[in-house]
C-alpha positions in Angstrom: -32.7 -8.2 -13.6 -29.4 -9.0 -16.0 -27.5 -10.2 -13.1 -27.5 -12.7 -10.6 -27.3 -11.1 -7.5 -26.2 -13.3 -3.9 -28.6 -10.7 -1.4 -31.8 -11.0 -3.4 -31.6 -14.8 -3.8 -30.8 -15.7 -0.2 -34.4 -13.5 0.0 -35.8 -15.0 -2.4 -34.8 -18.7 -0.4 -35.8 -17.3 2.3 -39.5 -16.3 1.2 -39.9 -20.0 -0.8 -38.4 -21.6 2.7 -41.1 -19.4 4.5 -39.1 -18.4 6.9 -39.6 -14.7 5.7 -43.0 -13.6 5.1 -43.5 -10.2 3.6 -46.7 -8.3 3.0 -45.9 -5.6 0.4 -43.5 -4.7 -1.8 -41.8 -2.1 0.4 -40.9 -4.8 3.1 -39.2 -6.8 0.5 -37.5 -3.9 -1.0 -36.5 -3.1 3.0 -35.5 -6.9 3.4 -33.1 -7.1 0.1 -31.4 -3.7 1.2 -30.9 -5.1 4.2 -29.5 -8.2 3.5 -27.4 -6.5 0.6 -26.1 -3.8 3.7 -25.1 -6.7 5.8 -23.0 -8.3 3.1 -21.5 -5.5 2.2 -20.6 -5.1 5.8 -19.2 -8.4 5.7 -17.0 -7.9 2.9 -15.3 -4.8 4.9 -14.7 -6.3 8.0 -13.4 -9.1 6.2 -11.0 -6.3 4.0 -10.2 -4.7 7.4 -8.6 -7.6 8.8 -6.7 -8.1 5.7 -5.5 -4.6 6.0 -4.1 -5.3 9.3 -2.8 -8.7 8.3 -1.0 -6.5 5.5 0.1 -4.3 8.0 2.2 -7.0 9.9 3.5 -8.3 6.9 4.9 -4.6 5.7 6.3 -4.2 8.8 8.4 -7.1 8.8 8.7 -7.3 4.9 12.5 -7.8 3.8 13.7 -6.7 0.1 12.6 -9.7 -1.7 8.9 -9.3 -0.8 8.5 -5.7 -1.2 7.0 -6.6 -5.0 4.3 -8.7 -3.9 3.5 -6.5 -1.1 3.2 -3.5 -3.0 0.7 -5.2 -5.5 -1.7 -6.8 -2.7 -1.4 -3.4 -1.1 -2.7 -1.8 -4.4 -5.3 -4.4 -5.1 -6.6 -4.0 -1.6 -7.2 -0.3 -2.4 -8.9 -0.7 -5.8 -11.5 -2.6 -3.6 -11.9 -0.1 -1.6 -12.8 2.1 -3.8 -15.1 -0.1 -6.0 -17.2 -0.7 -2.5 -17.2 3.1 -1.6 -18.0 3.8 -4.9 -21.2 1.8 -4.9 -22.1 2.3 -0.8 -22.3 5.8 -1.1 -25.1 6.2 -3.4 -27.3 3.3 -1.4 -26.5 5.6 1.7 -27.9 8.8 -0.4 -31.0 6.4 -1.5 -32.1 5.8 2.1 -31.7 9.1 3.6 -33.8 10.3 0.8 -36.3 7.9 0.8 -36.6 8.5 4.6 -37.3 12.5 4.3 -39.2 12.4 1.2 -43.0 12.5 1.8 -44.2 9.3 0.3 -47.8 8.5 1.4 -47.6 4.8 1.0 -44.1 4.3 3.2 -45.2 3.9 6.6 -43.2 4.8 10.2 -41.4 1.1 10.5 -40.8 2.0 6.7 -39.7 5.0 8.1 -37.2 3.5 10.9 -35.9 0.8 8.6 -34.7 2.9 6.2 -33.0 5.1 9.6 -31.5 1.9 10.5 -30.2 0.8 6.7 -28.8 4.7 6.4 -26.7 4.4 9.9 -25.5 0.9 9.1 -24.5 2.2 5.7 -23.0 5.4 7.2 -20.9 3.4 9.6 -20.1 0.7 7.1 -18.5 4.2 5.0 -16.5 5.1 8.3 -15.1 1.5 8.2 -14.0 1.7 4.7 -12.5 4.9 5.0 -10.9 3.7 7.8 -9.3 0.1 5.8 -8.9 2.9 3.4 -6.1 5.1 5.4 -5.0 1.7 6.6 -3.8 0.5 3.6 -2.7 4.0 2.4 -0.3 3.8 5.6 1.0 0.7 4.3 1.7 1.7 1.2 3.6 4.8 2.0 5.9 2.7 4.7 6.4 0.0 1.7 7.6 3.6 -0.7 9.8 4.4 2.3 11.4 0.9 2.6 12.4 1.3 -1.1 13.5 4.8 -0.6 15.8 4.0 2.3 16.7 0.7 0.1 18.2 3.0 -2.4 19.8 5.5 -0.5 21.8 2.8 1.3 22.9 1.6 -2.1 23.6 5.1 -3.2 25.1 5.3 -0.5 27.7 3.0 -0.8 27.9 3.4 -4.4 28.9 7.2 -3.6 31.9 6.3 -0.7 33.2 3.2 -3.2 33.4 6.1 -5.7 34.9 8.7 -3.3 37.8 6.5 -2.4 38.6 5.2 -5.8 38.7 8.2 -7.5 42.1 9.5 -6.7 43.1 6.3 -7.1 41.7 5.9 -10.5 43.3 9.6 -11.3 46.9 8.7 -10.2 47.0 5.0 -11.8 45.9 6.5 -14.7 48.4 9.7 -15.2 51.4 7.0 -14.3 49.1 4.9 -17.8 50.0 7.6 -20.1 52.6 6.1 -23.0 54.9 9.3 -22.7 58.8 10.2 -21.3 59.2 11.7 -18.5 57.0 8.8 -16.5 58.5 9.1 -12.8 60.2 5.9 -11.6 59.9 4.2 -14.8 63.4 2.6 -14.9 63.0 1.9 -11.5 62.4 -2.2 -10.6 60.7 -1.0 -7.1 58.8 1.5 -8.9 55.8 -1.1 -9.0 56.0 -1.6 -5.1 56.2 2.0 -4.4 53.2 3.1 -6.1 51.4 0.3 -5.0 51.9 1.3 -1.1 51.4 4.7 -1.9 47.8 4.0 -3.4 47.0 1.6 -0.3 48.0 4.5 2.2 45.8 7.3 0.2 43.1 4.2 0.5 43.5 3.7 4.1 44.0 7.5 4.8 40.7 8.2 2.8 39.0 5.7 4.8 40.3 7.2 7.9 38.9 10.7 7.0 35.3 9.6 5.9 35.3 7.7 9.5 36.6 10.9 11.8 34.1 13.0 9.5 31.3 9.8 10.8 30.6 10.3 6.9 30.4 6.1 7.1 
Protein backbone atom coordinates (compact mmCIF):
# COMPACT_ATOMS: atom_id res chain seq x y z
CA UNK A 1 0.00 0.00 0.00
CA UNK A 2 3.34 2.33 0.37
CA UNK A 3 4.28 1.72 -3.10
CA UNK A 4 3.17 2.28 -6.40
CA UNK A 5 3.09 -0.73 -8.05
CA UNK A 6 2.82 -1.00 -12.41
CA UNK A 7 0.72 -4.70 -12.30
CA UNK A 8 -1.94 -3.57 -9.83
CA UNK A 9 -2.68 -0.23 -11.61
CA UNK A 10 -2.87 -1.53 -15.15
CA UNK A 11 -5.74 -3.73 -13.07
CA UNK A 12 -6.95 -1.21 -11.53
CA UNK A 13 -7.36 0.63 -15.39
CA UNK A 14 -8.48 -2.15 -16.44
CA UNK A 15 -11.51 -2.55 -13.90
CA UNK A 16 -12.42 1.50 -14.14
CA UNK A 17 -12.04 0.91 -18.21
CA UNK A 18 -14.52 -2.13 -17.71
CA UNK A 19 -12.87 -4.14 -19.60
CA UNK A 20 -12.16 -6.53 -16.53
CA UNK A 21 -14.97 -7.34 -14.47
CA UNK A 22 -14.35 -9.25 -11.34
CA UNK A 23 -16.75 -10.73 -8.85
CA UNK A 24 -14.77 -11.30 -5.63
CA UNK A 25 -11.81 -10.58 -4.13
CA UNK A 26 -10.09 -13.81 -4.98
CA UNK A 27 -10.42 -13.09 -8.82
CA UNK A 28 -8.75 -9.81 -8.39
CA UNK A 29 -6.15 -11.24 -6.19
CA UNK A 30 -5.80 -14.10 -9.17
CA UNK A 31 -5.85 -11.17 -11.91
CA UNK A 32 -2.97 -8.89 -10.08
CA UNK A 33 -0.77 -12.15 -9.66
CA UNK A 34 -1.31 -12.70 -13.00
CA UNK A 35 -0.53 -9.67 -14.48
CA UNK A 36 2.43 -9.20 -11.95
CA UNK A 37 3.69 -13.10 -13.37
CA UNK A 38 3.49 -11.84 -16.88
CA UNK A 39 5.68 -8.77 -16.23
CA UNK A 40 7.95 -10.45 -14.44
CA UNK A 41 8.17 -12.76 -17.48
CA UNK A 42 8.74 -9.90 -19.49
CA UNK A 43 11.48 -8.51 -17.77
CA UNK A 44 13.41 -12.02 -18.14
CA UNK A 45 13.04 -12.65 -21.64
CA UNK A 46 13.96 -9.21 -22.11
CA UNK A 47 17.31 -9.94 -19.60
CA UNK A 48 17.84 -13.18 -21.67
CA UNK A 49 18.31 -11.44 -24.82
CA UNK A 50 20.64 -9.12 -23.24
CA UNK A 51 22.60 -11.99 -22.00
CA UNK A 52 23.05 -13.27 -25.37
CA UNK A 53 23.66 -9.82 -26.87
CA UNK A 54 26.47 -9.79 -24.00
CA UNK A 55 27.50 -12.94 -25.15
CA UNK A 56 28.44 -11.78 -28.72
CA UNK A 57 29.95 -8.89 -27.45
CA UNK A 58 32.49 -10.98 -25.00
CA UNK A 59 33.25 -13.03 -27.61
CA UNK A 60 34.52 -10.47 -29.81
CA UNK A 61 35.57 -8.04 -26.91
CA UNK A 62 39.24 -6.66 -27.56
CA UNK A 63 41.45 -5.32 -24.44
CA UNK A 64 40.05 -1.93 -24.30
CA UNK A 65 36.46 -3.16 -23.61
CA UNK A 66 36.99 -5.85 -21.22
CA UNK A 67 36.23 -2.99 -18.26
CA UNK A 68 32.83 -2.18 -19.42
CA UNK A 69 32.09 -5.59 -20.21
CA UNK A 70 32.90 -6.94 -17.00
CA UNK A 71 30.69 -4.31 -15.18
CA UNK A 72 27.37 -4.90 -17.50
CA UNK A 73 28.19 -8.58 -17.03
CA UNK A 74 28.09 -8.02 -13.16
CA UNK A 75 25.05 -5.79 -13.21
CA UNK A 76 23.22 -8.24 -15.33
CA UNK A 77 23.77 -10.75 -12.57
CA UNK A 78 22.74 -8.64 -9.60
CA UNK A 79 19.31 -8.60 -11.54
CA UNK A 80 19.14 -11.81 -11.60
CA UNK A 81 19.29 -12.37 -8.44
CA UNK A 82 17.06 -9.56 -7.13
CA UNK A 83 14.21 -11.20 -9.62
CA UNK A 84 14.94 -14.80 -8.30
CA UNK A 85 15.01 -13.58 -5.01
CA UNK A 86 11.53 -12.20 -5.13
CA UNK A 87 9.90 -15.09 -7.78
CA UNK A 88 10.65 -17.72 -5.64
CA UNK A 89 8.60 -16.96 -2.75
CA UNK A 90 5.41 -15.97 -5.16
CA UNK A 91 6.07 -19.55 -6.62
CA UNK A 92 5.96 -21.05 -2.88
CA UNK A 93 2.67 -18.72 -2.26
CA UNK A 94 0.70 -20.40 -5.12
CA UNK A 95 1.58 -23.91 -4.71
CA UNK A 96 0.50 -23.41 -1.20
CA UNK A 97 -2.48 -21.74 -1.67
CA UNK A 98 -3.40 -24.48 -4.26
CA UNK A 99 -2.98 -27.54 -1.68
CA UNK A 100 -4.20 -25.78 1.33
CA UNK A 101 -7.88 -26.51 2.07
CA UNK A 102 -9.48 -23.20 1.86
CA UNK A 103 -13.39 -23.46 1.71
CA UNK A 104 -13.98 -20.18 0.02
CA UNK A 105 -11.19 -20.82 -3.05
CA UNK A 106 -13.07 -22.55 -5.69
CA UNK A 107 -11.75 -25.20 -8.61
CA UNK A 108 -11.03 -22.24 -11.39
CA UNK A 109 -9.38 -20.71 -8.13
CA UNK A 110 -7.90 -23.83 -7.95
CA UNK A 111 -6.52 -24.06 -11.73
CA UNK A 112 -5.47 -20.46 -11.70
CA UNK A 113 -3.35 -20.68 -9.09
CA UNK A 114 -1.89 -24.23 -11.11
CA UNK A 115 -1.42 -22.07 -13.97
CA UNK A 116 0.38 -18.91 -12.01
CA UNK A 117 2.73 -21.72 -10.11
CA UNK A 118 3.85 -23.39 -13.65
CA UNK A 119 4.28 -19.93 -15.33
CA UNK A 120 6.25 -18.95 -12.22
CA UNK A 121 8.19 -22.28 -12.24
CA UNK A 122 9.21 -21.90 -15.75
CA UNK A 123 9.86 -18.19 -15.45
CA UNK A 124 12.62 -19.66 -12.48
CA UNK A 125 14.03 -22.16 -15.16
CA UNK A 126 14.45 -19.07 -17.51
CA UNK A 127 16.27 -17.10 -14.98
CA UNK A 128 18.46 -19.74 -13.92
CA UNK A 129 19.08 -20.27 -17.26
CA UNK A 130 20.12 -16.06 -18.17
CA UNK A 131 21.73 -16.92 -14.93
CA UNK A 132 24.51 -19.61 -16.20
CA UNK A 133 24.46 -17.48 -19.22
CA UNK A 134 25.92 -14.68 -17.88
CA UNK A 135 28.05 -16.70 -15.39
CA UNK A 136 29.62 -18.19 -18.79
CA UNK A 137 30.37 -14.81 -19.88
CA UNK A 138 31.92 -13.78 -17.03
CA UNK A 139 34.29 -16.60 -16.68
CA UNK A 140 35.38 -16.20 -20.59
CA UNK A 141 35.83 -12.33 -19.83
CA UNK A 142 38.33 -13.73 -16.41
CA UNK A 143 39.99 -15.91 -19.03
CA UNK A 144 40.60 -13.11 -21.64
CA UNK A 145 42.49 -11.24 -18.76
CA UNK A 146 44.17 -14.23 -17.70
CA UNK A 147 45.61 -15.17 -21.12
CA UNK A 148 46.09 -11.09 -21.43
CA UNK A 149 48.56 -11.36 -18.66
CA UNK A 150 50.34 -14.39 -19.31
CA UNK A 151 51.22 -13.05 -22.83
CA UNK A 152 52.67 -10.01 -21.09
CA UNK A 153 54.36 -12.14 -18.58
CA UNK A 154 55.35 -13.76 -21.05
CA UNK A 155 57.30 -11.46 -22.88
CA UNK A 156 58.32 -9.77 -19.88
CA UNK A 157 60.03 -13.18 -18.88
CA UNK A 158 62.01 -13.84 -22.49
CA UNK A 159 62.99 -9.88 -22.57
CA UNK A 160 64.50 -10.70 -19.09
CA UNK A 161 66.03 -14.12 -20.09
CA UNK A 162 68.05 -12.59 -22.89
CA UNK A 163 69.12 -9.50 -21.17
CA UNK A 164 70.36 -10.91 -18.23
CA UNK A 165 73.70 -12.13 -19.22
CA UNK A 166 74.00 -9.19 -20.94
CA UNK A 167 73.24 -7.11 -18.03
CA UNK A 168 75.86 -9.44 -15.91
CA UNK A 169 78.83 -9.03 -18.40
CA UNK A 170 78.33 -5.10 -19.15
CA UNK A 171 78.21 -4.80 -15.66
CA UNK A 172 81.47 -6.84 -14.35
CA UNK A 173 83.47 -4.94 -17.41
CA UNK A 174 81.48 -1.37 -15.12
CA UNK A 175 83.54 -2.13 -12.14
CA UNK A 176 86.19 0.98 -11.44
CA UNK A 177 89.09 -1.68 -10.67
CA UNK A 178 92.75 -2.85 -12.50
CA UNK A 179 92.88 -5.63 -14.07
CA UNK A 180 89.68 -4.66 -16.56
CA UNK A 181 90.39 -6.92 -19.72
CA UNK A 182 90.97 -4.87 -22.87
CA UNK A 183 90.97 -1.71 -21.16
CA UNK A 184 93.86 -0.03 -23.04
CA UNK A 185 92.63 -1.48 -26.03
CA UNK A 186 90.83 1.27 -28.74
CA UNK A 187 88.80 -1.92 -30.30
CA UNK A 188 88.04 -3.01 -26.92
CA UNK A 189 84.55 -1.12 -27.26
CA UNK A 190 83.81 -2.99 -30.67
CA UNK A 191 84.76 -6.27 -29.36
CA UNK A 192 82.49 -6.40 -26.58
CA UNK A 193 79.90 -4.88 -28.37
CA UNK A 194 79.86 -7.91 -31.03
CA UNK A 195 80.32 -10.27 -28.45
CA UNK A 196 77.08 -9.11 -26.54
CA UNK A 197 75.07 -9.12 -30.01
CA UNK A 198 76.25 -12.82 -30.73
CA UNK A 199 75.28 -14.06 -27.03
CA UNK A 200 71.92 -11.98 -28.02
CA UNK A 201 71.34 -13.64 -31.29
CA UNK A 202 72.59 -17.05 -29.98
CA UNK A 203 70.08 -16.74 -27.02
CA UNK A 204 67.46 -15.96 -29.32
CA UNK A 205 68.46 -18.94 -31.38
CA UNK A 206 68.18 -21.37 -28.39
CA UNK A 207 64.67 -20.10 -27.01
CA UNK A 208 63.48 -20.70 -30.81
CA UNK A 209 65.04 -24.48 -31.32
CA UNK A 210 63.60 -25.03 -27.63
CA UNK A 211 59.98 -23.48 -29.46
CA UNK A 212 60.19 -21.64 -25.91
CA UNK A 213 58.98 -18.38 -28.30
Amino acid sequence: SSRRIASIDTVLSRIEDKTLVVSSPMECFLEIADQITADIVDNISDLSDEADDLETEVLSADADRDAKLRAEVSRQRRKVVSIRRYLVPMQNVYINMKNDKIDWLTDDNRRDLRELYNKATKAIEDLDYTRDHLLVSFEELQSKVNVRISRIMYFFSVVTVIFLPLTFVTGLLGINVEGIPFSDSEYAFFSVTGILILTAISLVWFLKKKKWI
